[in-house]
BAKOLTOR-989058 format. One line per field, with one value per residue (C-alpha): residue in one letter; x, y, z. Coordinates in steps of 0.05 Angstrom, whole numbers. Example, Ala and Ser with C-alpha at 12.3 -4.5 7.8 and 13.67 -1.06 7.14 Angstrom:
<sites>
r = a, s;
X = 246, 273;
Y = -90, -21;
Z = 156, 143;
</sites>
This chain:
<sites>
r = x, x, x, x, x, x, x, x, x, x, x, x, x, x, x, x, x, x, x, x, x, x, x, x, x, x, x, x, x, x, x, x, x, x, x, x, x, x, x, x, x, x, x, x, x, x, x, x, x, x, x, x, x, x, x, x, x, x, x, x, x, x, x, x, x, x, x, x, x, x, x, x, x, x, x, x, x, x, x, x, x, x, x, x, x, x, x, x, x, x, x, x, x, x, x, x, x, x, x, x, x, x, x, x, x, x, x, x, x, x, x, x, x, x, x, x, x, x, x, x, x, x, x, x, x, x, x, x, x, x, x, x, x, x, x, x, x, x, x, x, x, x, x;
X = 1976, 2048, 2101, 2123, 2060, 2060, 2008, 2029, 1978, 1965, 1943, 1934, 1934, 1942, 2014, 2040, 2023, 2041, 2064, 2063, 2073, 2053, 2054, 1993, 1998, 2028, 2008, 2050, 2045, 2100, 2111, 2157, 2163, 2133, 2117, 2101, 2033, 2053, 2040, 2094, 2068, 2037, 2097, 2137, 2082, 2094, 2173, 2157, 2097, 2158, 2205, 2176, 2139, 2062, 1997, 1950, 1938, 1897, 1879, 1849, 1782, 1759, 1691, 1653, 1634, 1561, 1591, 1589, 1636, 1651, 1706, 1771, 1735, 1721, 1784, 1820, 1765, 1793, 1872, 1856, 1816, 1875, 1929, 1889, 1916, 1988, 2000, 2004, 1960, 1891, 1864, 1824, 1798, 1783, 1757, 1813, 1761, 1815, 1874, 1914, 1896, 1916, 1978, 2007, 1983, 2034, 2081, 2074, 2088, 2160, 2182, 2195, 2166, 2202, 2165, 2138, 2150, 2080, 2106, 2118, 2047, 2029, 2069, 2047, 1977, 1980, 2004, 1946, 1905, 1935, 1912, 1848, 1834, 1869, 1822, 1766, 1783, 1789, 1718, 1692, 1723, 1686, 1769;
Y = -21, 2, -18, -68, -101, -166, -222, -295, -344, -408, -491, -509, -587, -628, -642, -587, -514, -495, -423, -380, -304, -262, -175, -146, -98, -146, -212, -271, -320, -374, -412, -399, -452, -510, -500, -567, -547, -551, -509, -450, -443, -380, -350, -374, -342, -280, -283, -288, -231, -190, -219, -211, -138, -185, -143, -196, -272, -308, -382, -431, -453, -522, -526, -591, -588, -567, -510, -538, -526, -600, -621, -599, -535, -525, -542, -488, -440, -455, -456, -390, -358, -371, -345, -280, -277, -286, -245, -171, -172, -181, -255, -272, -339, -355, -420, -468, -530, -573, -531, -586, -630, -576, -563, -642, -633, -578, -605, -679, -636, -620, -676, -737, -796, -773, -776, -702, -683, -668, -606, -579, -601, -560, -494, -497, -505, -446, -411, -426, -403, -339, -334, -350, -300, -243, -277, -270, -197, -186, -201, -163, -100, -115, -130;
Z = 1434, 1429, 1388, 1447, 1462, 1455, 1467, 1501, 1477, 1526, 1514, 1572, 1589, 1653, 1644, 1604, 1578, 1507, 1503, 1435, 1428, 1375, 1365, 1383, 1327, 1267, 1301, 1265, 1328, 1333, 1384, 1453, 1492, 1541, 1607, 1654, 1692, 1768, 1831, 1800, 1740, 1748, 1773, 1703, 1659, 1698, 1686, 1613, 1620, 1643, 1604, 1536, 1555, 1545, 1554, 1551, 1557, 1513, 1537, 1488, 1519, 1497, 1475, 1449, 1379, 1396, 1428, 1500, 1553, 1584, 1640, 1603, 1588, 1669, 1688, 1644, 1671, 1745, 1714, 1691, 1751, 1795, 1741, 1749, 1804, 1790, 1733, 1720, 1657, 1637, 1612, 1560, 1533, 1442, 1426, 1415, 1372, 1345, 1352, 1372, 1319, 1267, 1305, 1298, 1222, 1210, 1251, 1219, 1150, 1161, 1205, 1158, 1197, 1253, 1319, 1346, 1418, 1449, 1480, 1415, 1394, 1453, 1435, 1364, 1391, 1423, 1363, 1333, 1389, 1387, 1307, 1320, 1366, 1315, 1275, 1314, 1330, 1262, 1248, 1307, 1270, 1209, 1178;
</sites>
């Protein structure tokens, strides 16, 4: 990868998709932004594809906890067969078990009682999507 090469990491959900970017190279994901799922939302990924010079995609792919692939796990399968076709980079899916519980525990750390918006639950979800699949590449390299 080159020095500009970043990676946009993805939770996707019925009503909204959490977006996180990290470096390909150093990695450090932190979350982007929010993107409500609709008809265009291929088209925004894209803009931020372009936008923020991406290389790849990696989508969170639910999984039960015996491994399984059940309805919520299908459904970002078919989100993510028709984003292949709307974006200029290649797609991958990591395993996203429990991501979005972690991601209201960290968030729930810093905010003081205070209510937290799911949409950030969603965008520091993917955040942690995107370091498990460092992780995850890390291993395959014997790191």
């Amino acid at each position: 990868m080159a020095q500009s090469d970043y990676i946009l990491g993805l939770d996707y959900g019925e009503k909204r998709i959490g977006v996180a970017i990290a470096h390909g190279l150093v990695g450090m994901p932190r979350p982007l932004t929010t993107l409500q799922t609709s008809p265009t939302v291929g088209a925004e990924i894209q803009t931020i594809v372009t936008r923020e010079q991406v290389k790849l995609i990696v989508v969170g792919l639910p999984r039960s906890m015996d491994g399984q692939v059940h309805a919520q796990g299908i459904r970002v399968q078919e989100f993510v067969t028709a984003l292949k076709g709307q974006v200029s980079v290649p797609v991958e899916f990591t395993d996203e078990t429990l991501t979005s519980i972690q991601a209201e525990q960290i968030l729930a750390e810093g905010a003081d009682g205070k209510p937290i918006a799911k949409g950030a639950i969603d965008a520091m979800s993917a955040a942690l999507i995107l370091e498990r699949y460092f992780e995850e590449r890390q291993m395959e390299h014997g790191a």
